[in-house]
MDTraj code that builds the backbone (N, CA, C; nanometers):
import mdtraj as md
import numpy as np

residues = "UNK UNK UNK UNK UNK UNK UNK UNK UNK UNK UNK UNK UNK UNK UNK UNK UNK UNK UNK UNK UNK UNK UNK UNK UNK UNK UNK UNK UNK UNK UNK UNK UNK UNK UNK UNK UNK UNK UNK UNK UNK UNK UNK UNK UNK UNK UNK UNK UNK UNK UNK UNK UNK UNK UNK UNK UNK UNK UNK UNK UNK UNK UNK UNK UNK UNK UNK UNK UNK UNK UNK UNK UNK UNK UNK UNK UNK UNK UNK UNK UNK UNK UNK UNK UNK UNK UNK UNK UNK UNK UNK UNK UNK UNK UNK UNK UNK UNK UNK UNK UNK UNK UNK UNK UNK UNK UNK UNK UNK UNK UNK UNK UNK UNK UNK UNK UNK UNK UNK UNK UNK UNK UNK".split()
xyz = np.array([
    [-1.9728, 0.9004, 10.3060],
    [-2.0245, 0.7662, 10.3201],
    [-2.0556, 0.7119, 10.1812],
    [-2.0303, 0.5539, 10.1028],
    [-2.0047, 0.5493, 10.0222],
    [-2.1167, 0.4605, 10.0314],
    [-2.2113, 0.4433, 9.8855],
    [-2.2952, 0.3857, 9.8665],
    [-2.2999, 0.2029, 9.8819],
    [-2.4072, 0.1038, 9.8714],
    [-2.3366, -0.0362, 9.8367],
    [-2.2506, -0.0179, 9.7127],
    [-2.1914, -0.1412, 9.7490],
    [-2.0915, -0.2222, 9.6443],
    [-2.2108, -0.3128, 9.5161],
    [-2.2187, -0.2283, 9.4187],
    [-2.3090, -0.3304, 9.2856],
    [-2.2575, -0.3811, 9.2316],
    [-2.2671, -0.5263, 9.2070],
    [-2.1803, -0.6272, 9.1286],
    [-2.2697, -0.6772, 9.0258],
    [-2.2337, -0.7168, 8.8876],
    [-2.3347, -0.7500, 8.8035],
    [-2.3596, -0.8995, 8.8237],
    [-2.4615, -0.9817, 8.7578],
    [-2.5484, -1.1120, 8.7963],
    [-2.3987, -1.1958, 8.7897],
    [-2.3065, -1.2119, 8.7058],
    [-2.2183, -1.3044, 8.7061],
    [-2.0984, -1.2831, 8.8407],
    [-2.0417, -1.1489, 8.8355],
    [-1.9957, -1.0974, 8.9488],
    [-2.0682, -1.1619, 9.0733],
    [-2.1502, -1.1191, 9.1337],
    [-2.2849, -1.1713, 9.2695],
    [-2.2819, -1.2848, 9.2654],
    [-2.2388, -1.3815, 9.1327],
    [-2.2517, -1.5450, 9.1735],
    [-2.1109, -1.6205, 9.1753],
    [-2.0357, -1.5458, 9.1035],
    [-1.8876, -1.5758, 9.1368],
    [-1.8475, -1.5169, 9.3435],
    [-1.9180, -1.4100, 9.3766],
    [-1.8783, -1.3518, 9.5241],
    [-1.9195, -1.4817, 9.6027],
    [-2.0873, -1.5242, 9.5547],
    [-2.1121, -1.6611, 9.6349],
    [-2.0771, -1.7779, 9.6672],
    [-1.9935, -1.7800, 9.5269],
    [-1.9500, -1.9348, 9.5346],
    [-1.8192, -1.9283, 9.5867],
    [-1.7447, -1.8016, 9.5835],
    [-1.6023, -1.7732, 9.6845],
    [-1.6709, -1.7892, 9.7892],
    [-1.7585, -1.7356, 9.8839],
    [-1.7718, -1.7299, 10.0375],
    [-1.8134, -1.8583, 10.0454],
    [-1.8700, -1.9618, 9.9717],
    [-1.8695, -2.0726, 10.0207],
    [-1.7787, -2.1344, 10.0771],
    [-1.6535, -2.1022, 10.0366],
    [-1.5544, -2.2150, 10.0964],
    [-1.5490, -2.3142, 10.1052],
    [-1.5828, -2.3879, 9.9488],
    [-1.5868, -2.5675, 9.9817],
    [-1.4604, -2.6088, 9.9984],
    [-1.4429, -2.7223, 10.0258],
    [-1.2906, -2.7675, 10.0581],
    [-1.2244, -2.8317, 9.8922],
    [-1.1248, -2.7615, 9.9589],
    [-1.0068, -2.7849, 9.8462],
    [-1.0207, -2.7156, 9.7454],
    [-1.0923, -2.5542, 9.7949],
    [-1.1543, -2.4312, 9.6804],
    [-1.2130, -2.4653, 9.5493],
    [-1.3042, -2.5453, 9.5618],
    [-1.3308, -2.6335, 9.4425],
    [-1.4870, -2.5650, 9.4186],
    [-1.5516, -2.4926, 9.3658],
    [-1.6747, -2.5030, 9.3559],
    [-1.7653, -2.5036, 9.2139],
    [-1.8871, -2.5995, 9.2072],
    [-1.9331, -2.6132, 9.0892],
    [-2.0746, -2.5587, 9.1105],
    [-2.0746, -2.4849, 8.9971],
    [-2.2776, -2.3957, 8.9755],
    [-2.3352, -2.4272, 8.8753],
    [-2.4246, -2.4895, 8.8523],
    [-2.5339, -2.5522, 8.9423],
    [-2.4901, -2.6900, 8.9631],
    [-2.5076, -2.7030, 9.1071],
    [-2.5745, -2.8813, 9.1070],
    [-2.6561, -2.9623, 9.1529],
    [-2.7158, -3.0309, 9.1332],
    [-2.6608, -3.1345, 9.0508],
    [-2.6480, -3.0819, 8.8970],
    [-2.5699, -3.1899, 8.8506],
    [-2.5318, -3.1131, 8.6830],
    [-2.6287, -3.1541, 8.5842],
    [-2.6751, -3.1236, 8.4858],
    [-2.7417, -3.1378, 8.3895],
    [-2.6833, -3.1454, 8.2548],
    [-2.7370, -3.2801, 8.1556],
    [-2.6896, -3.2554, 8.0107],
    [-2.7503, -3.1579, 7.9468],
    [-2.6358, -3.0452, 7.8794],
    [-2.6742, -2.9558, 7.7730],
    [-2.6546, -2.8104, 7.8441],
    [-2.6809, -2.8055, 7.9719],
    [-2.6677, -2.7283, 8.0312],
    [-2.5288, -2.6503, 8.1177],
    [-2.4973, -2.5589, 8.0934],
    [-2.3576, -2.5061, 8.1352],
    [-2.3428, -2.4882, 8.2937],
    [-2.2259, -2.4946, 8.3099],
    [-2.1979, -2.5286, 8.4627],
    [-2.0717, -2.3865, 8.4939],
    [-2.0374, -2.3507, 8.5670],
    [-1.9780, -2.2658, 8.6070],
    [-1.8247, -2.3158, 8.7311],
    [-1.7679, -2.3499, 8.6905],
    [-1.6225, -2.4043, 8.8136],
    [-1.5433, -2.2700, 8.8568],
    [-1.5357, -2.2733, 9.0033],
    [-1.4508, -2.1564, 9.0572],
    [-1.3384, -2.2665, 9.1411],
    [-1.2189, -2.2170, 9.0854],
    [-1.0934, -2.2422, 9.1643],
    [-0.9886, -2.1794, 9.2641],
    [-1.0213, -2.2137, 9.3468],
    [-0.9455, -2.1145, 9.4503],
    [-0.7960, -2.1873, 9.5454],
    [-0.7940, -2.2945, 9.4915],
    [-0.7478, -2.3862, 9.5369],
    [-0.5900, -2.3788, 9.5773],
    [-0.4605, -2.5103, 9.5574],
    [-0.3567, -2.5201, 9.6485],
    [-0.2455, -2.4559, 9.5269],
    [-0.3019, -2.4353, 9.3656],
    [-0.2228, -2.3683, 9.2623],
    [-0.2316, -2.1995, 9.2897],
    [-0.3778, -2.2056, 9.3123],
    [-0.4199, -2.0434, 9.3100],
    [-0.3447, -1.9910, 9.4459],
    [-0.2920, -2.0523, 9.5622],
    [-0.2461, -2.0448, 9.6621],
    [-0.1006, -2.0014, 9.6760],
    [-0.0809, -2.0493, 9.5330],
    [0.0581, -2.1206, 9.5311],
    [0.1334, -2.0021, 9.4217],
    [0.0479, -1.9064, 9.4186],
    [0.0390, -1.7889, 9.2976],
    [0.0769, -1.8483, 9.1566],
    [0.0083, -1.9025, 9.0949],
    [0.0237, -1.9627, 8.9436],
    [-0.0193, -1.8757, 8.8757],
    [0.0324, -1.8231, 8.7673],
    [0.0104, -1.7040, 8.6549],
    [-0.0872, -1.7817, 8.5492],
    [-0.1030, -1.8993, 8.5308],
    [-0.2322, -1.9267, 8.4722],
    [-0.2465, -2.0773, 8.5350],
    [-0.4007, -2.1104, 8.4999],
    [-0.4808, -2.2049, 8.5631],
    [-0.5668, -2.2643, 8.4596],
    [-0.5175, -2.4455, 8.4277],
    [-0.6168, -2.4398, 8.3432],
    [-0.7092, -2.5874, 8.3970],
    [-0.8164, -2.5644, 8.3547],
    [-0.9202, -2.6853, 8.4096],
    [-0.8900, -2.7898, 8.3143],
    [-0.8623, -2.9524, 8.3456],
    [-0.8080, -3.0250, 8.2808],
    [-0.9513, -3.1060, 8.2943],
    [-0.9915, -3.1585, 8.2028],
    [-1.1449, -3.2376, 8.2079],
    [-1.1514, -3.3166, 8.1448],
    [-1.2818, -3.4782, 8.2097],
    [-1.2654, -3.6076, 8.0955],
    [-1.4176, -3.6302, 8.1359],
    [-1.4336, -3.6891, 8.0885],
    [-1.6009, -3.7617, 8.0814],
    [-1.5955, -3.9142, 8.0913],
    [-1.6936, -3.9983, 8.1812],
    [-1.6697, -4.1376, 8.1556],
    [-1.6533, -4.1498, 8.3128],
    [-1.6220, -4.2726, 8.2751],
    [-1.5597, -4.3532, 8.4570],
    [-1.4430, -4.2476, 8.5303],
    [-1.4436, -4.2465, 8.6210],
    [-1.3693, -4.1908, 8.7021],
    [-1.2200, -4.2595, 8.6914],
    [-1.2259, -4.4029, 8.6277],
    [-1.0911, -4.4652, 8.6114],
    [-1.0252, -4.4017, 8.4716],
    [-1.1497, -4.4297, 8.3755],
    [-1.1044, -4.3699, 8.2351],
    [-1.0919, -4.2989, 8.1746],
    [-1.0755, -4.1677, 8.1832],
    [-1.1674, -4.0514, 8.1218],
    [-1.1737, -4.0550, 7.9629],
    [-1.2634, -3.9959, 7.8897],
    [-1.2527, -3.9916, 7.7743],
    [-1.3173, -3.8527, 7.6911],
    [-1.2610, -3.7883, 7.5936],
    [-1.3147, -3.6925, 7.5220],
    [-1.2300, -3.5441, 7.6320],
    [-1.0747, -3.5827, 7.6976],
    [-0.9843, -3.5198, 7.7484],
    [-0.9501, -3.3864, 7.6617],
    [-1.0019, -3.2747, 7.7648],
    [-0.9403, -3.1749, 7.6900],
    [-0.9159, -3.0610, 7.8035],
    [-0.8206, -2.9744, 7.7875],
    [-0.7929, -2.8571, 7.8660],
    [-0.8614, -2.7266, 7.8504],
    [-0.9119, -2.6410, 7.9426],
    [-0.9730, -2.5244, 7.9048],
    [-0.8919, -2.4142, 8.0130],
    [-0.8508, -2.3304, 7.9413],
    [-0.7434, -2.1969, 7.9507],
    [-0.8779, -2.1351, 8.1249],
    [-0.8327, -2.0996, 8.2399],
    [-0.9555, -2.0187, 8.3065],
    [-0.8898, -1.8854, 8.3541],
    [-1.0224, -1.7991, 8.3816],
    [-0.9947, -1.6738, 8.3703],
    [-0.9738, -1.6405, 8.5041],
    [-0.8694, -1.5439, 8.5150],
    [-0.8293, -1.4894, 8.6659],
    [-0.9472, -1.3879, 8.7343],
    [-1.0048, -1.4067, 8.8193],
    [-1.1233, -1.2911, 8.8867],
    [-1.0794, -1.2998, 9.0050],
    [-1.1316, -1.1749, 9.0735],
    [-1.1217, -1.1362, 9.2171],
    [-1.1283, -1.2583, 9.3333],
    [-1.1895, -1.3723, 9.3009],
    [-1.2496, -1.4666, 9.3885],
    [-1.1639, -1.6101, 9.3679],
    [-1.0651, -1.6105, 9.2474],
    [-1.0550, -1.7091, 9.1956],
    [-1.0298, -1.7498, 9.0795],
    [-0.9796, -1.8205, 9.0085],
    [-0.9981, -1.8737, 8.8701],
    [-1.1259, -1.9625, 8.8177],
    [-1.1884, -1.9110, 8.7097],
    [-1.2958, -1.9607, 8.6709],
    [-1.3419, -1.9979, 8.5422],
    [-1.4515, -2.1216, 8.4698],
    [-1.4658, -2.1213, 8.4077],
    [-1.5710, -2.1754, 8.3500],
    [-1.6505, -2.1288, 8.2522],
    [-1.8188, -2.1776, 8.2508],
    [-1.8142, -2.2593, 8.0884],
    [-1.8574, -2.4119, 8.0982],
    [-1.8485, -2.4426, 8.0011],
    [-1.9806, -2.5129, 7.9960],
    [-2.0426, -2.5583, 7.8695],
    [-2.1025, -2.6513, 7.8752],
    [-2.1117, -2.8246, 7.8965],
    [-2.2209, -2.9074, 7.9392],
    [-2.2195, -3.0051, 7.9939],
    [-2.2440, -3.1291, 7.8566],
    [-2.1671, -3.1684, 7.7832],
    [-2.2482, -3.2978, 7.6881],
    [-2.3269, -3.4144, 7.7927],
    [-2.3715, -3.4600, 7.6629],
    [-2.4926, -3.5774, 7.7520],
    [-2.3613, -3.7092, 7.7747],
    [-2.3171, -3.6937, 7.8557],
    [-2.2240, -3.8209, 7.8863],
    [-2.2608, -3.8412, 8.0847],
    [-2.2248, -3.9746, 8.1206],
    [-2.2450, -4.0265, 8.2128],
    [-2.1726, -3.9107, 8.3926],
    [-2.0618, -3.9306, 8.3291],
    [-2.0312, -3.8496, 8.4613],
    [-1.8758, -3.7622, 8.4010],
    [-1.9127, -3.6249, 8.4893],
    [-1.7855, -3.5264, 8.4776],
    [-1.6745, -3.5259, 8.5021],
    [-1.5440, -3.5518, 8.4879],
    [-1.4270, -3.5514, 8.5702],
    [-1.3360, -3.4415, 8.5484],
    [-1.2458, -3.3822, 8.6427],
    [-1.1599, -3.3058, 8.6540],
    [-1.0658, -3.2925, 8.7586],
    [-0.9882, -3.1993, 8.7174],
    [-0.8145, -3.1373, 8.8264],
    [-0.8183, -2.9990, 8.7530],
    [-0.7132, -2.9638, 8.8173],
    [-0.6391, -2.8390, 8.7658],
    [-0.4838, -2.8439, 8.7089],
    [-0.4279, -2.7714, 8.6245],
    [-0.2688, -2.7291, 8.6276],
    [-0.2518, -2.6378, 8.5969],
    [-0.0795, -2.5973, 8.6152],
    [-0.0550, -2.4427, 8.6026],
    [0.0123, -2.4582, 8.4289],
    [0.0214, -2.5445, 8.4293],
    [0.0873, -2.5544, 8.2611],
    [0.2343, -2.5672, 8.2962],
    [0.2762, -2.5735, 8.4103],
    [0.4656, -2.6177, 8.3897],
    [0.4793, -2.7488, 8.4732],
    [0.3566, -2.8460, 8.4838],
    [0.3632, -2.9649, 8.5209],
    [0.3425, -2.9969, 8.6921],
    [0.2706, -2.9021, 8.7876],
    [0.2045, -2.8423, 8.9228],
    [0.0633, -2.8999, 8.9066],
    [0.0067, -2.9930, 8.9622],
    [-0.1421, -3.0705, 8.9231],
    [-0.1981, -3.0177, 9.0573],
    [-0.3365, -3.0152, 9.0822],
    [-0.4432, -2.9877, 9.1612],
    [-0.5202, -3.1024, 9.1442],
    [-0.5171, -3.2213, 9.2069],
    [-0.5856, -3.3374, 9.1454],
    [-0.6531, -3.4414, 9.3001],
    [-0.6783, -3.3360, 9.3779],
    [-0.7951, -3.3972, 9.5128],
    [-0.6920, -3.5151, 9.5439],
    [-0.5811, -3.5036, 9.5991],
    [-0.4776, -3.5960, 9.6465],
    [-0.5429, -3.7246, 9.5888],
    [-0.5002, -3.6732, 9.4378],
    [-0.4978, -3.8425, 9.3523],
    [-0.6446, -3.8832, 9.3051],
    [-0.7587, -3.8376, 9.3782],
    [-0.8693, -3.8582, 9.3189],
    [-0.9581, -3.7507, 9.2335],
    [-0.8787, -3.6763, 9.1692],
    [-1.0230, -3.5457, 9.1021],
    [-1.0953, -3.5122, 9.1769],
    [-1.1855, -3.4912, 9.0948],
    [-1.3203, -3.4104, 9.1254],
    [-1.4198, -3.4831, 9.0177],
    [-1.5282, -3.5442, 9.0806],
    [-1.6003, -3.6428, 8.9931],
    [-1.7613, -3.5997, 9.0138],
    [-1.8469, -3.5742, 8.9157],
    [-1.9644, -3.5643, 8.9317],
    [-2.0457, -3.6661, 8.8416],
    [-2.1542, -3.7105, 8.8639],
    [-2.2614, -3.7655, 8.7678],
    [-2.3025, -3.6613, 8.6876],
    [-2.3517, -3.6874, 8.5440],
    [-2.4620, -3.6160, 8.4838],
    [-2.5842, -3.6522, 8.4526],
    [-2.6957, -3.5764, 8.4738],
    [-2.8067, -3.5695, 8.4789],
    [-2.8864, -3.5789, 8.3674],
    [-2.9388, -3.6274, 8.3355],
    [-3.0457, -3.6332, 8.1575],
    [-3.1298, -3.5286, 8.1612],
    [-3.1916, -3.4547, 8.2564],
    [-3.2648, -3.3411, 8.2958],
    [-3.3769, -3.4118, 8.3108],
    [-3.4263, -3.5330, 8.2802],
    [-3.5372, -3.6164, 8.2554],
    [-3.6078, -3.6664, 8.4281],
    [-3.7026, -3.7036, 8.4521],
    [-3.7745, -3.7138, 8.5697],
    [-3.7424, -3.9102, 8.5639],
    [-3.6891, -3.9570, 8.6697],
    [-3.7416, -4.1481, 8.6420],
    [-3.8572, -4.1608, 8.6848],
])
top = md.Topology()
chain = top.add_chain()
for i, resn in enumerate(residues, 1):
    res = top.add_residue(resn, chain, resSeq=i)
    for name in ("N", "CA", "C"):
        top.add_atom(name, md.element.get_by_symbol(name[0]), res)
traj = md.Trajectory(xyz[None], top)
């Protein structure tokens, strides 16, 4: 008989945010989001489905029409998903998709994935 399964603190929160099952394998830790503060994205989505040998998080800041300060971040393959923990600048709101890098988008049938950011501040 084999003891539990011990997973370390990052492991245990990557297992959680897989069994969530949000739709369209999209999940973000913590939210609501905060400026300055790092956020954690797990992708499980219609690329990871689709067996893509890499996955990268494509991200903009700004209006959801405009994005601005566009840049790609390479994510790492884990048991649960593709993932990736970056930090949050103090800008208005988050935007993102996914690609596999040979031109295959993950992009919420045309609308991203859009969050506000938070000042951490109380109104």
């Amino acid at each position: 008989m084999s003891g539990p399964i011990n997973f370390n603190p990052a492991e245990s929160k990557l297992k959680a945010m897989h069994d969530a099952r949000y739709p369209g394998g999209v999940v973000v830790d913590p939210t609501p989001i905060t400026s300055g503060e790092e956020i954690t994205i797990l992708y499980d989505g219609l690329l990871a489905a689709s067996g893509a040998t890499q996955v990268y998080l494509h991200v903009g800041y700004g209006s959801a029409r405009d994005w601005r300060n566009v840049q790609d971040y390479r994510m790492s393959r884990t048991g649960w998903g593709w993932v990736k923990t970056l930090e949050i600048p103090d800008e208005e709101r988050f935007n993102f998709c996914f690609h596999d890098g040979y031109g295959n988008w993950d992009n919420n049938n045309g609308i991203n994935w859009s969050f506000e950011i938070h000042n951490g501040r109380r109104h």
